[in-house]
C-alpha positions as CSV (number, residue, x, y, z in Angstrom):
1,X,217.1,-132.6,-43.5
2,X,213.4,-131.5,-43.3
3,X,212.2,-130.2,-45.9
4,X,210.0,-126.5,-46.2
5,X,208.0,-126.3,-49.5
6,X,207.3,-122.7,-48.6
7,X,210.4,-121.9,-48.4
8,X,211.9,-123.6,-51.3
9,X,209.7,-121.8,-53.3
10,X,210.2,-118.5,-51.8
11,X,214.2,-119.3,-52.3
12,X,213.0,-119.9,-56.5
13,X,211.2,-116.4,-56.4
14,X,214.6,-114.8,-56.7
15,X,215.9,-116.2,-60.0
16,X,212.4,-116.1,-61.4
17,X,212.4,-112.3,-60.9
18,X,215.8,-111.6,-61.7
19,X,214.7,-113.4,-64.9
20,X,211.1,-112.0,-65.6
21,X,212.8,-108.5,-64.9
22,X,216.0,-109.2,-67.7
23,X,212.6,-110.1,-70.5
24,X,210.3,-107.4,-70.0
25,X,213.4,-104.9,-69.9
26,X,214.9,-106.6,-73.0
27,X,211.2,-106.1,-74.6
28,X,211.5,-102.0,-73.3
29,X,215.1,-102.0,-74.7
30,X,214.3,-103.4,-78.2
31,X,211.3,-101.1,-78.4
32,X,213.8,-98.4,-77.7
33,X,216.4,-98.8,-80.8
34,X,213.2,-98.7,-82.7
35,X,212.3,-95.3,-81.2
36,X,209.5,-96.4,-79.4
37,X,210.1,-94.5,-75.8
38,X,206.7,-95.6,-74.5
39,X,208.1,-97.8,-71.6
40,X,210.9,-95.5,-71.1
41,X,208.0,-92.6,-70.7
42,X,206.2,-94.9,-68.1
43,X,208.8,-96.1,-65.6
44,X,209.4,-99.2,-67.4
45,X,213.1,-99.0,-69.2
46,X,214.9,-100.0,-65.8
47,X,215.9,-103.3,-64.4
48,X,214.1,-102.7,-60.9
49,X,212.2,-105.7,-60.5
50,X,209.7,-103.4,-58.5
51,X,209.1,-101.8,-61.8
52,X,208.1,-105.3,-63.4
53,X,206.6,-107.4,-60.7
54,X,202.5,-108.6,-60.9
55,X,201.4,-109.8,-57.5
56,X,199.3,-112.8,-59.0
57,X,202.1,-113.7,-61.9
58,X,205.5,-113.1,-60.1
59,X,204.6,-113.4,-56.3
60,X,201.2,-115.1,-55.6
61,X,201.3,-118.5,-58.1
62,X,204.9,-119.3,-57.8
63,X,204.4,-119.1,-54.1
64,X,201.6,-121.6,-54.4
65,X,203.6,-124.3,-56.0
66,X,202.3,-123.6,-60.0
67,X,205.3,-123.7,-61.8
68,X,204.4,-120.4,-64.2
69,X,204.9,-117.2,-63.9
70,X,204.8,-113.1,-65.7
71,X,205.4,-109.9,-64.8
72,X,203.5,-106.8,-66.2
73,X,203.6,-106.5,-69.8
74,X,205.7,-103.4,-71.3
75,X,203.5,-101.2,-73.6
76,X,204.8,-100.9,-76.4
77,X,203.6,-98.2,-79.4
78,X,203.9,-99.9,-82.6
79,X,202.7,-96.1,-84.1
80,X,206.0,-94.7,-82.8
81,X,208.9,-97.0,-84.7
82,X,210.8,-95.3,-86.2
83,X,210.3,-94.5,-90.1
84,X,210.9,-97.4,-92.3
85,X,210.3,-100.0,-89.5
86,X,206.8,-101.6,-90.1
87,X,204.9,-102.4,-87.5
88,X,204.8,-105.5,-88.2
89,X,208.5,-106.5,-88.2
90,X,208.7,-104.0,-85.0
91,X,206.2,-106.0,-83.0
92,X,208.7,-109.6,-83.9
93,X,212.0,-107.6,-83.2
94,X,210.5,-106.7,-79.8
95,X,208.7,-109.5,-78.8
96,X,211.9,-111.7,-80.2
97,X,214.0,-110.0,-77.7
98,X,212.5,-111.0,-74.6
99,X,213.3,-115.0,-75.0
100,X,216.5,-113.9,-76.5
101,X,217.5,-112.1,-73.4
102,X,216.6,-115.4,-71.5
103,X,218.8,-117.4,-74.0
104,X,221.5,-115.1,-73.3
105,X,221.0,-114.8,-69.7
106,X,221.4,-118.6,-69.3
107,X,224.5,-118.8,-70.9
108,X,226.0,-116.0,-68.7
109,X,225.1,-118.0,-65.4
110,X,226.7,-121.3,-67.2
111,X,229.7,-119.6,-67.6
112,X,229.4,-118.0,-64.2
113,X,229.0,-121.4,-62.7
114,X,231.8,-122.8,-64.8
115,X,234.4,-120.6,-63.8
116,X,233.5,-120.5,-60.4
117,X,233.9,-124.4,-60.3
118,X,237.0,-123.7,-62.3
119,X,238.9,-120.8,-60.0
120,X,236.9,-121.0,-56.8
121,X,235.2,-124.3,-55.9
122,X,235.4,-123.9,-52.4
123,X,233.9,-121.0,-52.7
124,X,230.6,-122.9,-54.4
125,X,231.5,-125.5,-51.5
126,X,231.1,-122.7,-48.5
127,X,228.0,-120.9,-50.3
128,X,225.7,-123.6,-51.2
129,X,222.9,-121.0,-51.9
130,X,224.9,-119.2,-54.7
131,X,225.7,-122.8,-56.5
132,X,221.6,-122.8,-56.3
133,X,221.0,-119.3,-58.0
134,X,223.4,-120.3,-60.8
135,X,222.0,-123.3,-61.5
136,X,218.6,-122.4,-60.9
137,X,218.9,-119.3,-63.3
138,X,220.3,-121.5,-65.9
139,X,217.0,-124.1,-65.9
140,X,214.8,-121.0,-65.4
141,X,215.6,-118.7,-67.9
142,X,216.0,-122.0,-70.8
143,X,212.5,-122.7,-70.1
144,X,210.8,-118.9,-69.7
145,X,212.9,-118.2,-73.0
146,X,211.0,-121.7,-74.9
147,X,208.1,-121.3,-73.3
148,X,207.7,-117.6,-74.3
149,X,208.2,-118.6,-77.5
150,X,204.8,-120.7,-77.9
151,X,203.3,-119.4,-81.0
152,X,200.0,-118.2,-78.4
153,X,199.0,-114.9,-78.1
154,X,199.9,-112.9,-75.5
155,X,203.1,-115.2,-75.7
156,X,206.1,-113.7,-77.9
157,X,206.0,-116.3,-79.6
158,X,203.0,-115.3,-81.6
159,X,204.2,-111.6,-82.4
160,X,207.5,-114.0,-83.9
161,X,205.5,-116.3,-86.3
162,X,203.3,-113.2,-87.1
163,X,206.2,-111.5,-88.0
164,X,207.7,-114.3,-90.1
165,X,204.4,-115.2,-92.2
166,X,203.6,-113.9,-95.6
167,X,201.3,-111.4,-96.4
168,X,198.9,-113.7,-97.9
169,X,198.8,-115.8,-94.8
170,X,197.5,-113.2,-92.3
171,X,194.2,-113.7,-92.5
172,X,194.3,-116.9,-91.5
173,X,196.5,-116.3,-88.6
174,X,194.3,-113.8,-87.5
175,X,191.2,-116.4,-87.0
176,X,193.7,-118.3,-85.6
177,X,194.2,-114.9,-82.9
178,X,190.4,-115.8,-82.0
179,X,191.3,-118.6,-80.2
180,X,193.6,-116.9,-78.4
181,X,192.3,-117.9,-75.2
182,X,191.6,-120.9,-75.4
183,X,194.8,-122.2,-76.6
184,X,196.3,-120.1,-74.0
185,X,194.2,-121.6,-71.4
186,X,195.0,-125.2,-73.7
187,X,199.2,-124.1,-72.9
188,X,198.7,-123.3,-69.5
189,X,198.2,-127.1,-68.7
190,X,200.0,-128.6,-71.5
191,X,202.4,-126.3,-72.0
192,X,205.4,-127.6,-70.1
193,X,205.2,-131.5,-71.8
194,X,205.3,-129.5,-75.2
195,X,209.0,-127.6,-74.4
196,X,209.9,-130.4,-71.9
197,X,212.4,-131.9,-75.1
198,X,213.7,-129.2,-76.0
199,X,214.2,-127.6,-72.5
200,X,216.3,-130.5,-71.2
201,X,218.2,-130.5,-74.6
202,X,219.0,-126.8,-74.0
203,X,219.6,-127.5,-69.9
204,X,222.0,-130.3,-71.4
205,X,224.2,-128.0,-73.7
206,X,224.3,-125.4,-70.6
207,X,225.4,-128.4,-68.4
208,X,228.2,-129.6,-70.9
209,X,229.9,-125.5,-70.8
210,X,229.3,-125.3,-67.4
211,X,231.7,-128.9,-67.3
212,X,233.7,-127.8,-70.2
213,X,234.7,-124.4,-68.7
214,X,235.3,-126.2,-64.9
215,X,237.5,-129.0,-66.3
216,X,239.1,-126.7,-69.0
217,X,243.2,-127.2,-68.6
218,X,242.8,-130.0,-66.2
């Protein structure tokens, strides 16, 4: 069969948005329970991708073959947690919450994919492209969920060790901040070898449920 770059990598544009939109609305939601109703306020507590799309991050890169991608960031008020939330331990719930969401929206299409081979595998058979979303959604949102969590500002991953180290060790996390974007810039292009371990690790535990659920009673 001949093959159509362009086209494959429109076809990956759906689970990458279906995924980018579950993070940034899992970051809106968190912010919520902490009576922060910023993104709420602006448009931004939905799951309408429309709402979370960026041309360049979402649309424009992946369709050039570079295999990263973000959506617009949800604002989020650290001023507005609710009393007795710090600020500090606000900003980790929040930015937590997006890589969770990931986490937990991998697992979901595991077991989608595992009961679908378990009740319905001609149905996988006859609709090739839905076998494709499920597994593509699984490797996706595994490696948007590590990746996120990168200890790099703007990635969550930085609001999570901030939130995590003592008092006495801010200060030196925050020179560490002032590189910001040159690690970023460092992550960009060495970013995938650094999760590529623990990715496939992960990928491997959603592949044995996937066969686990499919060959369960057989």
């Amino acid at each position: 069969m001949e093959s159509h770059p362009l086209l494959e990598r429109a076809l990956m544009l759906v689970p990458l948005v279906l995924s980018l939109t579950v993070h940034e609305f899992a970051h809106a939601w968190s912010a919520r329970l902490l009576g922060d109703d910023t993104a709420e306020r602006m448009g931004r507590f939905t799951l309408n991708p429309f709402a979370h799309i960026h041309p360049i991050g979402t649309l424009l890169l992946p369709l050039l073959g570079i295999p990263f991608g973000w959506a617009r960031p949800v604002p989020i008020d650290p001023t507005r947690f609710r009393r007795g939330m710090s600020m500090r331990t606000g900003w980790m719930l929040t930015a937590a919450a997006g890589p969770l969401s990931n986490l937990l929206l991998a697992a979901v299409s595991a077991l989608a994919y595992g009961l679908t081979l378990r009740w319905a595998p001609d149905f996988l058979s006859a609709n090739p492209g839905l076998r494709f979303l499920l597994a593509i959604m699984v490797a996706t949102n595994v490696a948007l969920a590590l990746f996120n969590l990168l200890p790099v500002p703007p990635l969550d991953g930085s609001r999570v060790l901030e939130g995590l180290l003592p008092q006495r060790m801010l200060g030196s996390w925050q020179r560490f901040l002032a590189l910001g974007p040159v690690l970023l810039l460092g992550i960009l292009f060495f970013g995938g070898k650094l999760i590529a371990g623990p990715t496939a690790y992960l990928i491997g535990l959603m592949e044995r449920l996937i066969s686990g659920i499919a060959l369960a009673g057989t």
